[in-house]
C-alpha angles and dihedrals in degrees: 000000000000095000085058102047086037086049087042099042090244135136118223091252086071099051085043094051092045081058087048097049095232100102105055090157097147090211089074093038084053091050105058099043082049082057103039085043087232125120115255094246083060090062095045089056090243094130136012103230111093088196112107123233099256 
């Protein structure tokens, strides 16, 4: 989990507010799936297909 908020530029409070459901910024929605090289709707469980529309 810290590689990935070191690797996204985030601090531990946003990734516990969007568990919460209280932090829905898209630009850190945006930067995780950039991280993790899946689309956003992946990680919002929307599809099931991790690869981005390219």
């Amino acid at each position: 989990m810290g590689e990935l908020l070191s690797g996204c530029e985030l601090g531990i409070n946003t990734i516990s507010k969007m568990a919460k459901g209280t932090d829905i910024l898209t630009q850190n929605f945006a930067r995780i799936a950039d991280y993790l090289d899946c689309s956003v709707d992946y990680l919002l469980g929307r599809t099931d297909k991790p690869e981005v529309n390219r």
